[in-house]
Short mmCIF file of the C-alpha atoms (twelve columns), coordinates in Angstrom:
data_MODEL
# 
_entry.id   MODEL 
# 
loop_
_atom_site.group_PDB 
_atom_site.id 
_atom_site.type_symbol 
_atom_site.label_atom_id 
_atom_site.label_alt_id 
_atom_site.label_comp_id 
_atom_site.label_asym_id 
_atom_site.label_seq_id 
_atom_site.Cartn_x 
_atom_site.Cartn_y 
_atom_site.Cartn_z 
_atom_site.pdbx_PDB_model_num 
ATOM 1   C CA . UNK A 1   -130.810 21.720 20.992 1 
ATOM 2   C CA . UNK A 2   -134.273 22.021 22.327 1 
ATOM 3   C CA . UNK A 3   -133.785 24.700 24.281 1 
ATOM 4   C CA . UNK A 4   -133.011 26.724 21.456 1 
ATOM 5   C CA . UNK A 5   -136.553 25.653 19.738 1 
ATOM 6   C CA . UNK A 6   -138.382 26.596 23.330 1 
ATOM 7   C CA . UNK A 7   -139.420 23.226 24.141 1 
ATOM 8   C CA . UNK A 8   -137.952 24.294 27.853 1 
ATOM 9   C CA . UNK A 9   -139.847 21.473 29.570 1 
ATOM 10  C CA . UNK A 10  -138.383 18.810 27.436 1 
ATOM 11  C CA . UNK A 11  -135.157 20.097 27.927 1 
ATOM 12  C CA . UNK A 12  -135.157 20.718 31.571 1 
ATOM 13  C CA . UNK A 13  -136.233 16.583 31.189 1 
ATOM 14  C CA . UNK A 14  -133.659 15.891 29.185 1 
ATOM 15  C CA . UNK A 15  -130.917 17.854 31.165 1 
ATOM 16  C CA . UNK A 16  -132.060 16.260 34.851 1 
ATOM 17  C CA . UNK A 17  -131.565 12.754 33.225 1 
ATOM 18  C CA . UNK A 18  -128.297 13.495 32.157 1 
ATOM 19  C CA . UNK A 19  -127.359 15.686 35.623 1 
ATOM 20  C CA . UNK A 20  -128.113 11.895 37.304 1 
ATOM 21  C CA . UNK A 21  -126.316 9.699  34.806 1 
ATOM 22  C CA . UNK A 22  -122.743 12.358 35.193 1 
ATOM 23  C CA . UNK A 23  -123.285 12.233 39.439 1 
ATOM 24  C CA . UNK A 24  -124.044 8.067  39.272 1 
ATOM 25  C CA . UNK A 25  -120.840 7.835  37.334 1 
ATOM 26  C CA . UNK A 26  -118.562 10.470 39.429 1 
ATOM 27  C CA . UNK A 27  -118.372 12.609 35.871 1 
ATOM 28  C CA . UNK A 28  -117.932 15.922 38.071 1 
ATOM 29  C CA . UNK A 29  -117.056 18.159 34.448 1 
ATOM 30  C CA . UNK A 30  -120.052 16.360 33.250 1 
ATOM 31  C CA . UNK A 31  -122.283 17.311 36.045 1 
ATOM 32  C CA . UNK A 32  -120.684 20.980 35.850 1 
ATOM 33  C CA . UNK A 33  -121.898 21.177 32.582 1 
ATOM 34  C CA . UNK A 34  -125.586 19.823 33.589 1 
ATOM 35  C CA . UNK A 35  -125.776 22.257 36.179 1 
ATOM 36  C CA . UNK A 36  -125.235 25.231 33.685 1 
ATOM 37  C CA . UNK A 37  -127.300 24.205 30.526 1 
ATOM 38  C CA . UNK A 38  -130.358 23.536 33.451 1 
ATOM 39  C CA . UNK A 39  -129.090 27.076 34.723 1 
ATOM 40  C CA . UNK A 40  -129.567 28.700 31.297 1 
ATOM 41  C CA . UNK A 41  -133.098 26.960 30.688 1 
ATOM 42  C CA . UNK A 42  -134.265 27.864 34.337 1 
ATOM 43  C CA . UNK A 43  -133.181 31.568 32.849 1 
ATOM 44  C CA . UNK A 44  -135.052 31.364 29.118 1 
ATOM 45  C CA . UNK A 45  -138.351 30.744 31.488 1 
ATOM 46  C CA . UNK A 46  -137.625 33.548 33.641 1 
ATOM 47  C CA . UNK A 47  -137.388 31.573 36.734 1 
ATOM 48  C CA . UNK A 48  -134.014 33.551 37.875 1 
ATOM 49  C CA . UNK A 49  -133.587 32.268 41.761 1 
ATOM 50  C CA . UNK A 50  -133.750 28.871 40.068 1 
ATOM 51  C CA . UNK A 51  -131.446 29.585 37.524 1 
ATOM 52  C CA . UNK A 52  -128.841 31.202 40.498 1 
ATOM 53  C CA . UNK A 53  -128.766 27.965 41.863 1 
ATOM 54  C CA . UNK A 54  -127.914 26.082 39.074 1 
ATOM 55  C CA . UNK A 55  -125.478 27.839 38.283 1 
ATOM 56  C CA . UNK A 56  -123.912 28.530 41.427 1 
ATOM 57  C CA . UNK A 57  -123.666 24.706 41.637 1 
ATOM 58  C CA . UNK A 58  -121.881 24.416 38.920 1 
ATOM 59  C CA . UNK A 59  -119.091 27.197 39.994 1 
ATOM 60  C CA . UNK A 60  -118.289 25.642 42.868 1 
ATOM 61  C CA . UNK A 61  -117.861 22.240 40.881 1 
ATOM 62  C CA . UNK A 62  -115.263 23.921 38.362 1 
ATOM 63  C CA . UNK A 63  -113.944 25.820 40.959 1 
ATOM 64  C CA . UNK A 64  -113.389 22.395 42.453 1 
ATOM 65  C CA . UNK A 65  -111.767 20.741 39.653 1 
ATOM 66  C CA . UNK A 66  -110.203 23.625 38.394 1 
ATOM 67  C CA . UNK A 67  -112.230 24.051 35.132 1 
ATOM 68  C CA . UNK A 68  -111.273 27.917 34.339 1 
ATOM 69  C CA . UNK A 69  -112.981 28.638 30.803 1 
ATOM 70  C CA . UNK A 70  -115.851 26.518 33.333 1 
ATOM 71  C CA . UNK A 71  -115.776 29.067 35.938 1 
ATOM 72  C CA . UNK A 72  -115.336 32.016 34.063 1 
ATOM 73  C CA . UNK A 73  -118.356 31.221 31.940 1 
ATOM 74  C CA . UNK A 74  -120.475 30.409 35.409 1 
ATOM 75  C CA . UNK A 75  -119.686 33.917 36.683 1 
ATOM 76  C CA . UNK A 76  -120.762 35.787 33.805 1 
ATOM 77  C CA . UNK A 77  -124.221 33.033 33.923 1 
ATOM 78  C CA . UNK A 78  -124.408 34.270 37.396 1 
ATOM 79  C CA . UNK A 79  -123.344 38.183 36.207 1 
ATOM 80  C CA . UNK A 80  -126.414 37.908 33.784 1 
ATOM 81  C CA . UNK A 81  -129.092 36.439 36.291 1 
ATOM 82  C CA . UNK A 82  -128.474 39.046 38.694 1 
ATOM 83  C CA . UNK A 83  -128.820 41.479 35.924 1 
ATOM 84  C CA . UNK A 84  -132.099 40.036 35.499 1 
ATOM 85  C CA . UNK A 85  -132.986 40.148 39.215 1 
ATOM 86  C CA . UNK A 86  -132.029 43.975 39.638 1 
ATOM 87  C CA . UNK A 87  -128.796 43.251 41.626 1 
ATOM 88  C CA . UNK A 88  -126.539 45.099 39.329 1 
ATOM 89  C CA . UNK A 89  -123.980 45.681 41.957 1 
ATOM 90  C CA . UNK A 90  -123.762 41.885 42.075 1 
ATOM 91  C CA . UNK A 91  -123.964 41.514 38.542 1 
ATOM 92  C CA . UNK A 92  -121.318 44.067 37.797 1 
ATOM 93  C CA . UNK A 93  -118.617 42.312 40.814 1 
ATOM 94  C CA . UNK A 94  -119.485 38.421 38.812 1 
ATOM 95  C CA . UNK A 95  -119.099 39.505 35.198 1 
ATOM 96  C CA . UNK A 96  -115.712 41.315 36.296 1 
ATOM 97  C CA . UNK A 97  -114.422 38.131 38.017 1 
ATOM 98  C CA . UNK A 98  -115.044 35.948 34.358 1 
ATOM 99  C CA . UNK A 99  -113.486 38.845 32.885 1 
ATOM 100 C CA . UNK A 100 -110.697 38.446 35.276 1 
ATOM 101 C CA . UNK A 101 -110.196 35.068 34.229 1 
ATOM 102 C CA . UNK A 102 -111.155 35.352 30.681 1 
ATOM 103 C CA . UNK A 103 -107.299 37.529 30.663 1 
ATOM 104 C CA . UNK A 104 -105.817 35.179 32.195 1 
ATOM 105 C CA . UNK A 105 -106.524 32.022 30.425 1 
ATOM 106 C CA . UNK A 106 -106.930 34.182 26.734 1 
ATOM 107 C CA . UNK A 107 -110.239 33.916 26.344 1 
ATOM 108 C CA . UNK A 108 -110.891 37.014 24.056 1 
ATOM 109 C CA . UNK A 109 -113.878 35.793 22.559 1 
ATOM 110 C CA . UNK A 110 -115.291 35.320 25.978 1 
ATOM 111 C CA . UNK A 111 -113.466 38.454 27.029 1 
ATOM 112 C CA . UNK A 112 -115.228 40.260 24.497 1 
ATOM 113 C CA . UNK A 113 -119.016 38.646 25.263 1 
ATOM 114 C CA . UNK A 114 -118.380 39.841 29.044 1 
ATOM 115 C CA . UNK A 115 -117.344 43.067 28.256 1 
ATOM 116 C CA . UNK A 116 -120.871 43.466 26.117 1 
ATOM 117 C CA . UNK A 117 -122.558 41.938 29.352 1 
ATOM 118 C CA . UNK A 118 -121.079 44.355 31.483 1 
ATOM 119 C CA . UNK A 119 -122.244 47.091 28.872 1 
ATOM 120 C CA . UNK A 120 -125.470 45.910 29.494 1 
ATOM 121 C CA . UNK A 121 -125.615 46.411 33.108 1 
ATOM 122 C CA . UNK A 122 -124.348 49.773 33.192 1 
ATOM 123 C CA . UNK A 123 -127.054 50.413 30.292 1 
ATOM 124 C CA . UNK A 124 -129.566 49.531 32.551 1 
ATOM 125 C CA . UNK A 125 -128.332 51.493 35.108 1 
ATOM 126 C CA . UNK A 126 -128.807 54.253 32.837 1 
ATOM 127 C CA . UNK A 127 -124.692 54.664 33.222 1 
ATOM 128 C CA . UNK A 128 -124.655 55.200 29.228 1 
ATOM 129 C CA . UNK A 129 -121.207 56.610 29.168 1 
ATOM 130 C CA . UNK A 130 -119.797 53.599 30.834 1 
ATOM 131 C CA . UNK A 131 -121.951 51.319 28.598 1 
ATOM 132 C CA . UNK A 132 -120.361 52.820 25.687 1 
ATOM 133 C CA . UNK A 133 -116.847 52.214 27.116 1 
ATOM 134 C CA . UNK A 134 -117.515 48.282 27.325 1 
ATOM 135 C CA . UNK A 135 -119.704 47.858 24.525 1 
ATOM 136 C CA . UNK A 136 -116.447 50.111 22.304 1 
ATOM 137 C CA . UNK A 137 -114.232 47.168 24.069 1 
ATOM 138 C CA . UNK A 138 -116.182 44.773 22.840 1 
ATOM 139 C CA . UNK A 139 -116.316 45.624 19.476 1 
ATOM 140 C CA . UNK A 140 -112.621 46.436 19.337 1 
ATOM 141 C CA . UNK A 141 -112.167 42.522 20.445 1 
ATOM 142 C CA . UNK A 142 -114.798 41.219 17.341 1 
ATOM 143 C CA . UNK A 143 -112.765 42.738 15.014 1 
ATOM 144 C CA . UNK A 144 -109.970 41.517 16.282 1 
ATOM 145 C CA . UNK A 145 -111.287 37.817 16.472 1 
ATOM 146 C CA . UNK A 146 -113.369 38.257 13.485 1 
ATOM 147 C CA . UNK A 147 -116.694 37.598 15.517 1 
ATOM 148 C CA . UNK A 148 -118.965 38.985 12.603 1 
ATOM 149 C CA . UNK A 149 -122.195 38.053 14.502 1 
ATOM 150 C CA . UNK A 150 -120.532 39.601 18.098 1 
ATOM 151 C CA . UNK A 151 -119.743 42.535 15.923 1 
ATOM 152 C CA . UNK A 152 -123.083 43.080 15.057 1 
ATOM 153 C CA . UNK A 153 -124.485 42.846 18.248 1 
ATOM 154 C CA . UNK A 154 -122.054 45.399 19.555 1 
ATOM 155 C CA . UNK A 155 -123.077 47.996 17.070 1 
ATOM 156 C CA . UNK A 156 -126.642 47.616 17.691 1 
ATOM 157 C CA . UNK A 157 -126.275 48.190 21.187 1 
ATOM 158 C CA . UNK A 158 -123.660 51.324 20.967 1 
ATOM 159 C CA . UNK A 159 -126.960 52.547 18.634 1 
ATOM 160 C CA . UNK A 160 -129.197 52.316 21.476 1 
ATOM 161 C CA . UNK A 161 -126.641 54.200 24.028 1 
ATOM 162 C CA . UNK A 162 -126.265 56.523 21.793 1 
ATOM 163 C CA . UNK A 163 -130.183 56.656 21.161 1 
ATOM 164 C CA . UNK A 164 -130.462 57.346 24.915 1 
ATOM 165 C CA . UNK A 165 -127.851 60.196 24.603 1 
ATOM 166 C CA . UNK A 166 -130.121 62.071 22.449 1 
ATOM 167 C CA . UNK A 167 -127.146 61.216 19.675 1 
ATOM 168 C CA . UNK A 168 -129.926 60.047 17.259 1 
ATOM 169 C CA . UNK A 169 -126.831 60.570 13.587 1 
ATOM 170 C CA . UNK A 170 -124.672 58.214 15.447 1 
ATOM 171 C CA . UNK A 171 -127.320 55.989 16.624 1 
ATOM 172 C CA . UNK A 172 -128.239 55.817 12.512 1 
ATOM 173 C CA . UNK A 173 -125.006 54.986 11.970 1 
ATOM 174 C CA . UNK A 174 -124.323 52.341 14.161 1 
ATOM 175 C CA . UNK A 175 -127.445 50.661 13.621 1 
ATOM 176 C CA . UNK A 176 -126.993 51.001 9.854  1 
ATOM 177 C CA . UNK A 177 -123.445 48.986 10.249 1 
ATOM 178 C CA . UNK A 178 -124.967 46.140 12.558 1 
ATOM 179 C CA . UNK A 179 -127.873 45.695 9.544  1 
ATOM 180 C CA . UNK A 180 -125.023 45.598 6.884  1 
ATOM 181 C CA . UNK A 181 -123.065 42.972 8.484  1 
ATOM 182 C CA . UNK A 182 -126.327 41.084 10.188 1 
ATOM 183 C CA . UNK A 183 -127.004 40.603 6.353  1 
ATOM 184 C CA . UNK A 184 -124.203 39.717 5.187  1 
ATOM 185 C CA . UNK A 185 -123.944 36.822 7.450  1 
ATOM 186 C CA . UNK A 186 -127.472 35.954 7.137  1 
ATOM 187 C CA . UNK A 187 -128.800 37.149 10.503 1 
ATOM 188 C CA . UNK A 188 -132.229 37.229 10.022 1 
ATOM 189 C CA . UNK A 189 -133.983 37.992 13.178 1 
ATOM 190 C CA . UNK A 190 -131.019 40.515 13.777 1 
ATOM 191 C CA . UNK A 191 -131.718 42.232 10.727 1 
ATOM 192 C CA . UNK A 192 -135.327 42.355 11.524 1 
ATOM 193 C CA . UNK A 193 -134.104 44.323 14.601 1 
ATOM 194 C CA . UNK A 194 -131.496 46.267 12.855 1 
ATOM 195 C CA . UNK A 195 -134.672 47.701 10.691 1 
ATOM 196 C CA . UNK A 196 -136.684 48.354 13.832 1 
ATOM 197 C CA . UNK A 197 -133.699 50.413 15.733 1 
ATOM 198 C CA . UNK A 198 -133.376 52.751 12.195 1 
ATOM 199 C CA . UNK A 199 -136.665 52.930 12.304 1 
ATOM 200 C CA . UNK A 200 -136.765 54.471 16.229 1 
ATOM 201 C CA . UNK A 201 -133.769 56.624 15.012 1 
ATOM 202 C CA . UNK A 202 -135.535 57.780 11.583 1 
ATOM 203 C CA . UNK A 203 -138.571 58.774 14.006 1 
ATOM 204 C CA . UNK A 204 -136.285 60.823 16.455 1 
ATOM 205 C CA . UNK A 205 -135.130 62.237 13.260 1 
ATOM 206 C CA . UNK A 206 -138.372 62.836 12.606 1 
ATOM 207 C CA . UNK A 207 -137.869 61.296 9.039  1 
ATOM 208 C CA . UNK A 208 -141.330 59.660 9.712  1 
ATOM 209 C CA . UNK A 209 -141.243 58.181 6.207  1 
ATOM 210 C CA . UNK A 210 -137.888 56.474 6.510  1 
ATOM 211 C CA . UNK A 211 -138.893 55.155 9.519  1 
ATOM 212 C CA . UNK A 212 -142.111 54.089 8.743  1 
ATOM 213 C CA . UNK A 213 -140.598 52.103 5.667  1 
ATOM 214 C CA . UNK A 214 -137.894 50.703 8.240  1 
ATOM 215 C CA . UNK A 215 -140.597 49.639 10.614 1 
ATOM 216 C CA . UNK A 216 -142.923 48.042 7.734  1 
ATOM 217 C CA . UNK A 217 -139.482 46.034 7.044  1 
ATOM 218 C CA . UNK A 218 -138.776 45.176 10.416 1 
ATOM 219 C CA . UNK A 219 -142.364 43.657 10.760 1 
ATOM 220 C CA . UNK A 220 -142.416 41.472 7.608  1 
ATOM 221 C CA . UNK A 221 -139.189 40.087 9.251  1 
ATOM 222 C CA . UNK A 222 -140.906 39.428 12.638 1 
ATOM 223 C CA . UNK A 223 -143.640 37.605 10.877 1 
ATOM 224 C CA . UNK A 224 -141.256 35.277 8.820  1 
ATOM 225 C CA . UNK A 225 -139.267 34.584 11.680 1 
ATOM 226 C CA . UNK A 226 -142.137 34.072 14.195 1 
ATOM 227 C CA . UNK A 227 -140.968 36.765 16.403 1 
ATOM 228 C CA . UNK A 228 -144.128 37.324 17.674 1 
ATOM 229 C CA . UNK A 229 -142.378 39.840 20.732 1 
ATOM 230 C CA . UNK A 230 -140.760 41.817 17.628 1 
ATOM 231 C CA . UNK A 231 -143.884 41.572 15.973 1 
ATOM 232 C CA . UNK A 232 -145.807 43.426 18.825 1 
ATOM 233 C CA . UNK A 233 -143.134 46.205 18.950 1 
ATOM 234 C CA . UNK A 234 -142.756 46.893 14.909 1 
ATOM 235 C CA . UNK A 235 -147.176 47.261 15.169 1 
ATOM 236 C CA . UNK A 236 -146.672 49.755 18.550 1 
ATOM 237 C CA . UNK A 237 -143.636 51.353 16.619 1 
ATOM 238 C CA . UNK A 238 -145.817 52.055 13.376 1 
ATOM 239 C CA . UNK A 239 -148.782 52.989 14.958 1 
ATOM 240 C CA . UNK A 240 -146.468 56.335 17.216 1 
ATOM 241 C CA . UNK A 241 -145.150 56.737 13.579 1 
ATOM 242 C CA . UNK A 242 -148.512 56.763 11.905 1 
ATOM 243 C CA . UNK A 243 -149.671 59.348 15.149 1 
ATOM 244 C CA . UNK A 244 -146.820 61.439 14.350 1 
ATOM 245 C CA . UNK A 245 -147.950 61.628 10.525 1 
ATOM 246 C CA . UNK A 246 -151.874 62.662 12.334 1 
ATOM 247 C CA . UNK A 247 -152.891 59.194 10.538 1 
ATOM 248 C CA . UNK A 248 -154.922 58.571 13.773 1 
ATOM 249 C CA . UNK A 249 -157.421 55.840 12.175 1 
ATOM 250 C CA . UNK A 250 -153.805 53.752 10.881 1 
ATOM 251 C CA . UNK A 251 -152.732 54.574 14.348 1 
ATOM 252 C CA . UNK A 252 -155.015 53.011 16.141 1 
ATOM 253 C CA . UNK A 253 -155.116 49.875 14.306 1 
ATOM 254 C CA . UNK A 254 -151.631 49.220 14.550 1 
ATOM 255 C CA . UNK A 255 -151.185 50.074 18.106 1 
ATOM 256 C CA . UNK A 256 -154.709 47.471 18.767 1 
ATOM 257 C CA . UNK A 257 -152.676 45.065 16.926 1 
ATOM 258 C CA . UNK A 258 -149.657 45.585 19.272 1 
ATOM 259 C CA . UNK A 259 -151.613 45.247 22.128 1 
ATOM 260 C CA . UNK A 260 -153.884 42.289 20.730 1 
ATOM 261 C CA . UNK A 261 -150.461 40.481 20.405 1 
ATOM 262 C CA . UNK A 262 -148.948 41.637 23.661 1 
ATOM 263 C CA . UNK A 263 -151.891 40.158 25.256 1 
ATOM 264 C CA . UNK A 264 -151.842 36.811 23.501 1 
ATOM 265 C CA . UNK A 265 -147.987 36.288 24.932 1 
ATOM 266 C CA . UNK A 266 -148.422 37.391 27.766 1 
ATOM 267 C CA . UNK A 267 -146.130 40.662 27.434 1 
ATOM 268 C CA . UNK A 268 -147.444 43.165 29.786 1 
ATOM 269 C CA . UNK A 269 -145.146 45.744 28.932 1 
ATOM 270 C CA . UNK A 270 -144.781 48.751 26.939 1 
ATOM 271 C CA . UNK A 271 -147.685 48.605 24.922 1 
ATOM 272 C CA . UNK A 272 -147.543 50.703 22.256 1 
ATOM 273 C CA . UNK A 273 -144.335 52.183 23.320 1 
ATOM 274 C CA . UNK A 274 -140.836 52.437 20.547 1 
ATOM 275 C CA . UNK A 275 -138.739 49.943 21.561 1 
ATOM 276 C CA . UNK A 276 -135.344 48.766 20.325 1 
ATOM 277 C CA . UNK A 277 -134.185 45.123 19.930 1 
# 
């Protein structure tokens, strides 16, 4: 899909074309459908009120024709933009009505994907205790469905709550088991991240060599895949790593390279800050 390649324009195209081709013909699960792939690319290019309409549009049509896998996956669209508009009481109150209906049609895998989302919010929220109980039932789900891929996103991001807890050993290890399976099934933009996130919990560890290594890893990954946001982070990452090993000269470079990039992308940011993936 193009959307996945970031040609957003030529999707949006694309998408409107097919939007009036489903409405000329009366194809009302078609032009559900249109409404929520225009929602998601309104959403990759950050334009979030646009995105709300989409895909508010496209709840009321499977609410309408009583499309429920349809309408659960709308409100947990609708759960995420809100996330990314700062409503999170909104956010929370969507992504627990597709939960809702994720149950009762048994949707685990969906189930499972909301419960992660709803992780997220609370994560932002800085509710980290309650992020770790929906991320845990995520991951309990993945297994259960043998989501290898969901499984590994669910570690990585019980790594980061615990990385906010000050738990730094069990943010190790749960980062450590998202690499192992991100590798196994050939992840590799996740495992470029997987490196990063040991590499921020080597440094609170203050195994500044590890992480350095990890970070060095995590970059060469960035680079291959063209991750150029990843690549910005692994040069701030290595250049507080090369400050905390009073390599000031290395420092500097690498946190000018960070910034260089951040610039070029038009990531305003965190410059030069650790950040997890």
């Amino acid at each position: 899909m193009l959307c996945s390649r970031g040609e957003y324009a030529k999707a949006k195209c694309h998408l409107e074309k097919a939007l009036a081709v489903s409405q000329d013909i009366g194809d009302k699960e078609g032009e559900a459908v249109d409404y929520t792939n225009l929602g998601t690319v309104f959403h990759s290019l950050g334009e979030y009120r646009k995105a709300k309409e989409y895909f508010e549009k496209a709840l009321a049509l499977s609410t309408d024709i009583g499309d429920r896998e349809g309408e659960a996956a709308d409100y947990g669209n609708l759960g995420t933009v809100f996330r990314s508009l700062g409503e999170y009481g909104k956010a929370k109150e969507y992504i627990e009505n597709a939960i809702a209906i994720r149950k009762d049609i048994g949707d685990r895998e969906g189930e499972a994907a909301d419960y992660g989302n709803l992780g997220n919010v609370f994560r932002d929220t800085g509710e980290y205790c309650k992020a770790k109980e929906y991320y845990e039932k995520a991951l309990e789900i993945r297994k259960q469905v043998c989501d290898r891929e969901g499984e590994s996103a669910d570690y990585a991001d019980l790594g980061t709550v615990f990385h906010h807890l000050g738990d730094y050993e069990n943010a190790k290890e749960r980062h450590e088991k998202a690499f192992v399976i991100s590798k196994e099934i050939g992840e590799k933009r996740r495992e470029g991240s997987c490196y990063g996130n040991l590499g921020i919990a080597f440094y609170f560890l203050r195994g500044y060599n590890k992480a350095k290594e990890c970070h060095m890893k995590a970059l060469a990954i960035s680079k291959e895949t063209g991750n150029k946001e990843g690549e910005a982070a692994e040069y701030g990452n290595l250049g507080n790593v090369f400050y905390s090993l009073k390599e000031y000269g290395k420092a500097k470079g690498q946190l000018e390279k960070a910034l260089a990039i951040r610039k070029d992308i038009g990531d305003r940011k965190g410059e030069g800050s650790l950040t997890e993936t």
